[in-house]
Steps between C-alpha positions, in 0.01 A plus 500: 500500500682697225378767282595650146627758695811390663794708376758197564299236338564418105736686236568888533355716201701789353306729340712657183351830323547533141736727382453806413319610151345104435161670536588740257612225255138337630309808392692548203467149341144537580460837335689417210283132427203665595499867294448350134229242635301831633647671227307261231171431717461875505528532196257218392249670701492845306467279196604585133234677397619838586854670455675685765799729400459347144595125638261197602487528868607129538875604374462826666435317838744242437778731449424652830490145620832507351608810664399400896669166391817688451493697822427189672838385339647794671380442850618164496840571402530759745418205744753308321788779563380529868543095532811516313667789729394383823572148487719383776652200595329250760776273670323256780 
């Protein structure tokens, strides 16, 4: 009788980790899709009715969408330059 759990039956699995700073690139895509969509339902929440700082809050909200989008941008580059610097070269 033989079991999933023999260790000499089938193909070996190596597990590979990702490199360092793809979550960071991850996060950072995410951020920077996601900030103007929040950005925009925010501000369609508060409505146009009322002004704040002299602006309708659904551009006010959208440029902080914006903003977040851009430090998202950041993050992922940062995970970009961490990819970039510690790549190294497999040989099998």
């Amino acid at each position: 009788m033989t079991t999933d759990l023999d260790a000499e039956k089938g193909r070996q699995i190596r597990l590979i980790p990702l490199v360092p700073g793809a979550w960071l690139v991850i996060l950072g895509g995410g951020v920077m899709v996601l900030g103007p969509l929040f950005g925009f339902l925010i501000g369609t929440v508060h409505g146009t009715e009322r002004d704040t700082l002299g602006v309708s809050p659904i551009f006010l909200f959208l440029l902080l969408g914006f903003l977040v989008a851009g430090i998202g941008l950041g993050i992922a580059l940062l995970g970009l330059r961490r990819i970039l610097r510690n790549r190294t070269t497999t040989t099998d």
